[in-house]
LUMLOVO-830889 format. One record per residue: residue number from 1; residue in three letters; x, y, z of N, C-alpha, C, O in turn. Coordinates in nm, 4 decimals. Example, Ala and Ser with C-alpha at 12.3 -4.5 7.8 and 13.67 -1.06 7.14 Angstrom:
<sites>
  bado  lofi       nxx       nyy       nzz      caxx      cayy      cazz       cxx       cyy       czz       oxx       oyy       ozz
     1   Ala    1.3190   -0.5690    0.7800    1.2300   -0.4500    0.7800    1.3200   -0.3300    0.7800    1.4236   -0.3319    0.8465
     2   Ser    1.2850   -0.2250    0.7080    1.3670   -0.1060    0.7140    1.2900    0.0030    0.7870    1.3409    0.1138    0.8039
</sites>
This chain:
<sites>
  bado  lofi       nxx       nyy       nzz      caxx      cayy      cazz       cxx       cyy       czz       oxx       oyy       ozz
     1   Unk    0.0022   -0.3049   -1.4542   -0.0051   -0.1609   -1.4648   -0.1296   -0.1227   -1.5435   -0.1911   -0.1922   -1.6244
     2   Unk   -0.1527   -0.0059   -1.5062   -0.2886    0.0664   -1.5705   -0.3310    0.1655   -1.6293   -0.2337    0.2319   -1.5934
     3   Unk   -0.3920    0.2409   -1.6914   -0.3887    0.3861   -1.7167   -0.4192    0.4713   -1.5652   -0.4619    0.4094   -1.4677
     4   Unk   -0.3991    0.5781   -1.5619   -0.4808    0.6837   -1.4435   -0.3585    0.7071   -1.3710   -0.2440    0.6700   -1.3966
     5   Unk   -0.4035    0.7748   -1.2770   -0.3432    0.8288   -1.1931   -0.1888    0.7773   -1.1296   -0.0849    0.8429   -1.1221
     6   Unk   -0.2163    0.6328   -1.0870   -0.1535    0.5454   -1.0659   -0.0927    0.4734   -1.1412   -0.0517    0.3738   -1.0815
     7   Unk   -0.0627    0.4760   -1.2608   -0.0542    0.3714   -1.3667    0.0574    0.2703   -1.3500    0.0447    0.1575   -1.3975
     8   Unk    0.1876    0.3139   -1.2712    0.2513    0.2012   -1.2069    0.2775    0.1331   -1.1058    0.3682    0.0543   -1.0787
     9   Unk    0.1883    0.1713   -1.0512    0.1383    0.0864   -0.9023    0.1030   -0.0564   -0.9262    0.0320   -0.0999   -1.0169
    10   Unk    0.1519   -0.1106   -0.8491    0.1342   -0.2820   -0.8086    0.0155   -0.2882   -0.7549   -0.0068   -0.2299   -0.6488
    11   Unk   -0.0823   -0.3616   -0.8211   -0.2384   -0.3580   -0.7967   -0.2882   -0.5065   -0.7415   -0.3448   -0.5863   -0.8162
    12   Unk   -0.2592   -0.5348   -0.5965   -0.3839   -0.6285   -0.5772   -0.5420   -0.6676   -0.5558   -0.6194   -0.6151   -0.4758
    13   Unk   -0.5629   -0.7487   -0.6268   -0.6985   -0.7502   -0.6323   -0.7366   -0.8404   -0.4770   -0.6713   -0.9347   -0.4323
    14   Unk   -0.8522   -0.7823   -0.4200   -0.9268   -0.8850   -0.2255   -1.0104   -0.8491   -0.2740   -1.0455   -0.7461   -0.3316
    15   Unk   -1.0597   -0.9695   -0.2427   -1.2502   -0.9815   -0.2602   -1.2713   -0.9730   -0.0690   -1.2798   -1.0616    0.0160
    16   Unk   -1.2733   -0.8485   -0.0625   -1.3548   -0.7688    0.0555   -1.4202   -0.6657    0.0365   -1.4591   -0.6547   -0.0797
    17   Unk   -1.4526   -0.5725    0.1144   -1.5542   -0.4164    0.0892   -1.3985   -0.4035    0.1648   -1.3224   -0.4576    0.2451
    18   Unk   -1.4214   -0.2488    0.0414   -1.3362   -0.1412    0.0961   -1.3062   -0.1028    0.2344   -1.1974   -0.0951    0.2917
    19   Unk   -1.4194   -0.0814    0.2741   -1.4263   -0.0139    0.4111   -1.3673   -0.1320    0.5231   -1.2885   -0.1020    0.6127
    20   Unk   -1.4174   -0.2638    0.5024   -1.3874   -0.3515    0.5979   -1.1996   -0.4054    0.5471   -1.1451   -0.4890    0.6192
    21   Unk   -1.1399   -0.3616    0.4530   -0.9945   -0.3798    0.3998   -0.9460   -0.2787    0.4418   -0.8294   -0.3036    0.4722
    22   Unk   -0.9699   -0.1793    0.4605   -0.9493   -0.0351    0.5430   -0.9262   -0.0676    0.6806   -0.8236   -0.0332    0.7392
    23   Unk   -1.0376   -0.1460    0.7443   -1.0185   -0.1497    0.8834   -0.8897   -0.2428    0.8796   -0.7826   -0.2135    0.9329
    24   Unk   -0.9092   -0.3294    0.8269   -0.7964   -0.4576    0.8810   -0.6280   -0.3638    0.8622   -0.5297   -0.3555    0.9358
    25   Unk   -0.6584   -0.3120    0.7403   -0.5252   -0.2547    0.7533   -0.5017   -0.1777    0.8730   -0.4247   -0.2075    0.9643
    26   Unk   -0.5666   -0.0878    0.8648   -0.5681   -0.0013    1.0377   -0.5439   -0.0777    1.1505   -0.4684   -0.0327    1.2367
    27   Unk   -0.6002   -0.1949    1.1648   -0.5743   -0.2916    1.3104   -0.4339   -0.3626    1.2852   -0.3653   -0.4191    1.3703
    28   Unk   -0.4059   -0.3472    1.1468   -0.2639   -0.4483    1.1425   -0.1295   -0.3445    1.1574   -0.0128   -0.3769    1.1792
    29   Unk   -0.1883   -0.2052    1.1375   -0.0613   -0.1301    1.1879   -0.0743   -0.0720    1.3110    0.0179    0.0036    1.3414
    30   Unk   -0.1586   -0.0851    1.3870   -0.2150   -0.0601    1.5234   -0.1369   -0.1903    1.5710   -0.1008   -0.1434    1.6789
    31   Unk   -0.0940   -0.2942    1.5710   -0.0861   -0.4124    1.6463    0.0722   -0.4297    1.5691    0.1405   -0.5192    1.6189
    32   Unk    0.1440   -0.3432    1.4384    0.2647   -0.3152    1.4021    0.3036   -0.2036    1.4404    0.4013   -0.1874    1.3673
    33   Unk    0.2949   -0.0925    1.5190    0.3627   -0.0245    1.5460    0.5254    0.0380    1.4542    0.5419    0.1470    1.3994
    34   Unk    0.6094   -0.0613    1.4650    0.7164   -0.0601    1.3896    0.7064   -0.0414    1.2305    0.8108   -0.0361    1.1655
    35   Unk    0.5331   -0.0274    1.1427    0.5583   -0.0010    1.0360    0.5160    0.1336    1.0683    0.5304    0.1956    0.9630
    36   Unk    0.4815    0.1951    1.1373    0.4163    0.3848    1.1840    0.5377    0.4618    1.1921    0.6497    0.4144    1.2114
    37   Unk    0.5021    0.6131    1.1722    0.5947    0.7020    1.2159    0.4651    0.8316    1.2271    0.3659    0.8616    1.1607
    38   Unk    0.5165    0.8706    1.3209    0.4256    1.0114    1.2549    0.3910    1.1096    1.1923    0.2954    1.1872    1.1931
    39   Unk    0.5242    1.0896    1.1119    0.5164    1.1817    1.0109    0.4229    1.1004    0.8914    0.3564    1.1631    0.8089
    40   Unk    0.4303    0.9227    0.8969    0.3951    0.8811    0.8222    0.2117    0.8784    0.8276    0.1437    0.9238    0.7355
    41   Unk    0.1585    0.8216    0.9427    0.0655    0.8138    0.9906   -0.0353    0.9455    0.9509   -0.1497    0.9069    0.9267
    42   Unk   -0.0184    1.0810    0.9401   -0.0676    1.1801    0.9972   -0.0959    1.1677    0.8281   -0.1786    1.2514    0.7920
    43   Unk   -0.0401    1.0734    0.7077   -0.0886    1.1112    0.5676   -0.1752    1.0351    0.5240   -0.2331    1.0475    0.4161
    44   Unk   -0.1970    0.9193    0.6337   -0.3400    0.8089    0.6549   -0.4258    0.8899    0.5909   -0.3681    0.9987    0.5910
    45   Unk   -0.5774    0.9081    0.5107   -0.6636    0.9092    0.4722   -0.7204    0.8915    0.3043   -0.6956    0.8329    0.1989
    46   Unk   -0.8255    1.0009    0.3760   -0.9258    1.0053    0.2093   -0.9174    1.1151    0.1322   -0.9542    1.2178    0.1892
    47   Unk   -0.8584    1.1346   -0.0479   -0.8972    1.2239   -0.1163   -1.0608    1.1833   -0.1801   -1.1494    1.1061   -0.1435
    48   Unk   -1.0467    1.2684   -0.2794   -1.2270    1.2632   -0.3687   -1.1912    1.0585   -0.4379   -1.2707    0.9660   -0.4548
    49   Unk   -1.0770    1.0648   -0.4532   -1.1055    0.8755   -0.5153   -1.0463    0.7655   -0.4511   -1.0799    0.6478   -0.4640
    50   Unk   -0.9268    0.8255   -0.3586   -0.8589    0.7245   -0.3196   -0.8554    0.7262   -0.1519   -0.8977    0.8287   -0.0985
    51   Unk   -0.8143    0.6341   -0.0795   -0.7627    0.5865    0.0128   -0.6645    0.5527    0.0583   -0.6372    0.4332    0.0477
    52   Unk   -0.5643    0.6480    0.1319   -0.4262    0.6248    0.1058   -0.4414    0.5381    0.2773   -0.5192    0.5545    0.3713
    53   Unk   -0.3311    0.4498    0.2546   -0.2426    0.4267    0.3879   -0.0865    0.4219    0.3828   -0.0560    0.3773    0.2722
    54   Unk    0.0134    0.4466    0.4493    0.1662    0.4734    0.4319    0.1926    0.3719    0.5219    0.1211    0.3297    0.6128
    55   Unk    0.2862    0.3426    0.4923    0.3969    0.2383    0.5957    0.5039    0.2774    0.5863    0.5486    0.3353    0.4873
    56   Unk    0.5810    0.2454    0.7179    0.7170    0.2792    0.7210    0.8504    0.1679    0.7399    0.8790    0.1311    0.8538
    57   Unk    0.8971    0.1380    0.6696    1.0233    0.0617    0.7236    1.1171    0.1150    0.7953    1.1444    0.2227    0.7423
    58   Unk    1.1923    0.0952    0.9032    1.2651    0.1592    1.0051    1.3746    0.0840    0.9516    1.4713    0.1587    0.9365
    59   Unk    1.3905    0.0044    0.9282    1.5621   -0.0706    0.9294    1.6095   -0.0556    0.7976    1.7234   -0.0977    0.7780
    60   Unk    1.5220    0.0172    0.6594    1.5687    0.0833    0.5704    1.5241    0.1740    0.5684    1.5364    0.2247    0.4569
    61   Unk    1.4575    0.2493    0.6539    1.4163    0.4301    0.6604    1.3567    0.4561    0.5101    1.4087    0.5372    0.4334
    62   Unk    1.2427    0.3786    0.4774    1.1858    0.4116    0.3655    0.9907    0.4111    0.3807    0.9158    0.3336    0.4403
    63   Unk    0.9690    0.5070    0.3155    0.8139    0.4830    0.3750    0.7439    0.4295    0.2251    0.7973    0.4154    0.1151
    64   Unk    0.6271    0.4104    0.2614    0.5525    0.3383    0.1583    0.4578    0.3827    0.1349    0.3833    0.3953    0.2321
    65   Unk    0.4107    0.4257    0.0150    0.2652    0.4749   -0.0030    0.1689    0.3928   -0.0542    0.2041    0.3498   -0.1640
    66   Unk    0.0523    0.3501   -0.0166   -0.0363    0.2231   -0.0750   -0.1524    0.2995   -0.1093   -0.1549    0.4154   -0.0679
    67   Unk   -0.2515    0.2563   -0.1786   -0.3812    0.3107   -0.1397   -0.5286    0.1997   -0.1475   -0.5236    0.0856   -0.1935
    68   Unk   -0.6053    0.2401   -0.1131   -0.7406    0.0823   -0.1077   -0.8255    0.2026   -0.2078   -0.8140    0.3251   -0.2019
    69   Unk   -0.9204    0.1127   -0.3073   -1.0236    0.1633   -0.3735   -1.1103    0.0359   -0.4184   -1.0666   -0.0592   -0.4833
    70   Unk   -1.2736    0.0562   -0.3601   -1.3578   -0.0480   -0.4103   -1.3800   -0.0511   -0.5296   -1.3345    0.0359   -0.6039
    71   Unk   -1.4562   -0.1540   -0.5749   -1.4770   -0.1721   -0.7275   -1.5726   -0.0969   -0.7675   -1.6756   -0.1137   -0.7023
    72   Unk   -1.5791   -0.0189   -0.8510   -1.6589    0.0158   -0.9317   -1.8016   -0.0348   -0.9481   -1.8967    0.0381   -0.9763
    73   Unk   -1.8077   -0.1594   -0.9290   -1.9510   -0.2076   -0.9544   -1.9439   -0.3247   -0.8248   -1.8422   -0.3762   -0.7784
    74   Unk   -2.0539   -0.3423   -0.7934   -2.0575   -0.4734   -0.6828   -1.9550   -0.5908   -0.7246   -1.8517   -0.6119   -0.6611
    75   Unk   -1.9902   -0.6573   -0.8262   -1.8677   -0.7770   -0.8652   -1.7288   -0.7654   -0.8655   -1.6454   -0.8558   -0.8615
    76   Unk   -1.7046   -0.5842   -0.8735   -1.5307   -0.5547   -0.9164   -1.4586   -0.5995   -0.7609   -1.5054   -0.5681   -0.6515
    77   Unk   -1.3416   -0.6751   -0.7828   -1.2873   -0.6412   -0.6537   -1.2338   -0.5433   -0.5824   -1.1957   -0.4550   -0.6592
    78   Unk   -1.2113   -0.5155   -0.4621   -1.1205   -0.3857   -0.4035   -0.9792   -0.4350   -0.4267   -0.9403   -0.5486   -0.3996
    79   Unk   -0.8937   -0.3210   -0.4888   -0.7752   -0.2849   -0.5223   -0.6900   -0.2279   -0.3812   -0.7447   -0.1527   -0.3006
    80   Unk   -0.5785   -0.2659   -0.3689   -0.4993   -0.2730   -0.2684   -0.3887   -0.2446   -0.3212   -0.3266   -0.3462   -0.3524
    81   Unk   -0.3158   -0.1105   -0.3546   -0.2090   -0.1093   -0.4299   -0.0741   -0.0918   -0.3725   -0.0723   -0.0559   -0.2547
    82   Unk    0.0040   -0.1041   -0.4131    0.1389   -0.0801   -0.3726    0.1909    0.0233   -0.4606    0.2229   -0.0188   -0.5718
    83   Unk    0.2103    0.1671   -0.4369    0.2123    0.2639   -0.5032    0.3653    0.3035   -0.5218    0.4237    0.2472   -0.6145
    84   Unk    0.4369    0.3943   -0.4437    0.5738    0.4442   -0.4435    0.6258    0.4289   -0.3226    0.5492    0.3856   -0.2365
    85   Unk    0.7379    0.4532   -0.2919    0.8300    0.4032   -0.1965    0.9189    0.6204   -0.1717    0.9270    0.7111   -0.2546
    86   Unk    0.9501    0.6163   -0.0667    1.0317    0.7055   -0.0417    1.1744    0.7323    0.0594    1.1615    0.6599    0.1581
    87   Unk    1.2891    0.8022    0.0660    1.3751    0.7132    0.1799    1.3401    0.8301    0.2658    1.2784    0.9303    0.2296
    88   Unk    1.3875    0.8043    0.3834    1.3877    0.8922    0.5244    1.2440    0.9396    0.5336    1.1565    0.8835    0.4676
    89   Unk    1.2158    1.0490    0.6198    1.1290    1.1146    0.7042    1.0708    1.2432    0.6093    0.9529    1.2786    0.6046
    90   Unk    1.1474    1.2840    0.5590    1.0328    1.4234    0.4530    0.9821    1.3428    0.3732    1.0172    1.2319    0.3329
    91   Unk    0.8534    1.4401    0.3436    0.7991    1.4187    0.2110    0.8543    1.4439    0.0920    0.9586    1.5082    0.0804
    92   Unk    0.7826    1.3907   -0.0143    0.9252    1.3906   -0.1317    0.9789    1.2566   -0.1855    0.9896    1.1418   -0.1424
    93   Unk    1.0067    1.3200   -0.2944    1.1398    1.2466   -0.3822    1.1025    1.1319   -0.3804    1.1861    1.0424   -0.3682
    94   Unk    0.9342    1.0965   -0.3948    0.9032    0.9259   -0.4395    0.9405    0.9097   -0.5568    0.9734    0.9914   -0.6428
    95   Unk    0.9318    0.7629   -0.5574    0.9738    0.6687   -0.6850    0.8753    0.5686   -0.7010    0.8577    0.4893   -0.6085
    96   Unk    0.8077    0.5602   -0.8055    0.6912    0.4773   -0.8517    0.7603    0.3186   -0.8175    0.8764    0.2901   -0.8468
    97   Unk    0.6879    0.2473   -0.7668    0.7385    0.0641   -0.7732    0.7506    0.0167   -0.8867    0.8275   -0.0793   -0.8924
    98   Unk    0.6853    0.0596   -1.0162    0.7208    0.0341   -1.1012    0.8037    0.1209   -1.1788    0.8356    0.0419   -1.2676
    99   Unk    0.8526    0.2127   -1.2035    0.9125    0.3012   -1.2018    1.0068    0.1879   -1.3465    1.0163    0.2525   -1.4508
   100   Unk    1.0421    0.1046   -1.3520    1.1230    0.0425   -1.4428    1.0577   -0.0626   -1.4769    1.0055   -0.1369   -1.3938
   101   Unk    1.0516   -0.0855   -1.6310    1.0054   -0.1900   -1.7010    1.0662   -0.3367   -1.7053    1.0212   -0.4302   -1.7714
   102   Unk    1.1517   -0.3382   -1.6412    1.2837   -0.4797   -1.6276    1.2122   -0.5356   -1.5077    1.2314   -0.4456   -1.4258
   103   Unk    1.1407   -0.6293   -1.4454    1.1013   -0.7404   -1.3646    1.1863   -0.7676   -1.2458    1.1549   -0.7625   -1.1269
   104   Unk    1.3177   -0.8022   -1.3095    1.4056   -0.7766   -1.1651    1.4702   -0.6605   -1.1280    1.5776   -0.6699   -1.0685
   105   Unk    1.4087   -0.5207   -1.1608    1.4144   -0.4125   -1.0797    1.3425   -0.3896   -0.9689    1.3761   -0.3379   -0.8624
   106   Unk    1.1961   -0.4521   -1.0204    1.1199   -0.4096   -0.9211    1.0795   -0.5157   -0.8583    1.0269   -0.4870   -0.7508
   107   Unk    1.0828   -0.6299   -0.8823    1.0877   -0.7639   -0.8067    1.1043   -0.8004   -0.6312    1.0350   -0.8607   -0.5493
   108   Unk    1.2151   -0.7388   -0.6283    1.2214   -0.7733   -0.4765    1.1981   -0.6461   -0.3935    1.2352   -0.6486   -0.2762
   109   Unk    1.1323   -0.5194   -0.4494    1.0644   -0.4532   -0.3684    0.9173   -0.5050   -0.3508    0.8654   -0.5030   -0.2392
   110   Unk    0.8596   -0.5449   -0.4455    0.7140   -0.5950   -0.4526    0.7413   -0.7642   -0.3675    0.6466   -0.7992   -0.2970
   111   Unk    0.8084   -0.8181   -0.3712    0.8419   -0.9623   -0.2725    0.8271   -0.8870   -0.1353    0.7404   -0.9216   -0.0551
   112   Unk    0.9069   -0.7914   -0.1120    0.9452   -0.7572    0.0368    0.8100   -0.7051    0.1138    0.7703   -0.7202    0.2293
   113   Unk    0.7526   -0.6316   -0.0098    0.5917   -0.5175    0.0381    0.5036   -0.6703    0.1097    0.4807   -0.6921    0.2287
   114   Unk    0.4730   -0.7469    0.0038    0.4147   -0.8770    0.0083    0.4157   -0.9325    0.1107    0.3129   -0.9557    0.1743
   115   Unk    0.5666   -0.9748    0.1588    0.6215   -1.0651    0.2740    0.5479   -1.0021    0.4237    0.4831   -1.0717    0.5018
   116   Unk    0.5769   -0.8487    0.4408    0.5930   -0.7685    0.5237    0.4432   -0.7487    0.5591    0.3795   -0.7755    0.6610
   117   Unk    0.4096   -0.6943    0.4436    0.2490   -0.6107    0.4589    0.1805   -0.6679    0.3954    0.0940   -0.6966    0.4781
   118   Unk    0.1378   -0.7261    0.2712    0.0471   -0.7580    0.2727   -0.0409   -0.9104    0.3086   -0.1616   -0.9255    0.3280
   119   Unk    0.0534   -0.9967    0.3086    0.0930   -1.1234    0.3222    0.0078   -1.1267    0.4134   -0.1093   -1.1537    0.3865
   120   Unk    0.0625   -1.0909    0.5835   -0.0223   -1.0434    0.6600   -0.1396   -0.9489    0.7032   -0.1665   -0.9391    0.8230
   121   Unk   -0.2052   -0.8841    0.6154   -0.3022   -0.8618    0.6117   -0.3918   -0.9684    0.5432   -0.4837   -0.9994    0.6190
   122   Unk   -0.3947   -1.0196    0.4522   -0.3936   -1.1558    0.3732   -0.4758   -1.2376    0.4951   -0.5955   -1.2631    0.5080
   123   Unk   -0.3786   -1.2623    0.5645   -0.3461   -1.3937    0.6619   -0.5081   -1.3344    0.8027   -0.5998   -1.4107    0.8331
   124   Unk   -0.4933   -1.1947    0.8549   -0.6132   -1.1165    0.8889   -0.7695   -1.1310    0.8399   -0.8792   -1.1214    0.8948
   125   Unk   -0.7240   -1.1579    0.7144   -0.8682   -1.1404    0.6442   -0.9454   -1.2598    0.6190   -1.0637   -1.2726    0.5875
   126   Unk   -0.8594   -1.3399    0.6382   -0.9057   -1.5107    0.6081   -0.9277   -1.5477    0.7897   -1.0131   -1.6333    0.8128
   127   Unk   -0.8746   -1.5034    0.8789   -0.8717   -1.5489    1.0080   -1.0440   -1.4296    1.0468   -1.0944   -1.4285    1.1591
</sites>
């Protein structure tokens, strides 16, 4: 965890450029379908700092908010976060992933994000 905006977001560090961690994500939910919705999809983009992308789980009707941001300086890596989680189809009523200081609260939501999404993007970026 961190100070800012985000401060309990699950932060992975990829040594890629932003822009090219951007794409892969885009081609890996283009070729997942089943993590899209359109309500989710349509919140895909860019504010003034961040880069959001959303995912959706269908078989627990929960969407996911992530976001990508390059490093600060050439050496920093790009950040890949795992931000808040929400249930059903409105917007609303997120809950930070970290949201609780106890390890096995938030444990097997950050296992599942991993397994699901990022794992395989992971697996994209090395191929």
């Amino acid at each position: 965890m961190a100070p800012g905006s985000y401060a309990r977001a699950e932060v992975y560090k990829i040594n890629i450029s932003e822009d090219s961690l951007l794409t892969i994500i885009d081609e890996f939910k283009k070729e997942n379908p089943e993590f899209n919705i359109k309500e989710v999809e349509v919140l895909d983009g860019k504010d003034k700092h961040w880069n959001y992308r959303y995912f959706y789980y269908p078989d627990k009707n929960l969407k996911l908010m992530t976001y990508v941001r390059g490093g600060l300086t050439k050496s920093e890596l790009t950040s890949f976060a795992f931000v808040r989680t929400s249930p059903g189809l409105t917007l609303g009523n997120w809950t930070d992933v970290n949201d609780s200081f106890w390890w096995w609260k938030n444990s097997s939501e950050k296992e599942e994000f991993e397994r699901r999404i990022l794992n395989p993007i992971k697996e994209k970026i090395n191929n």
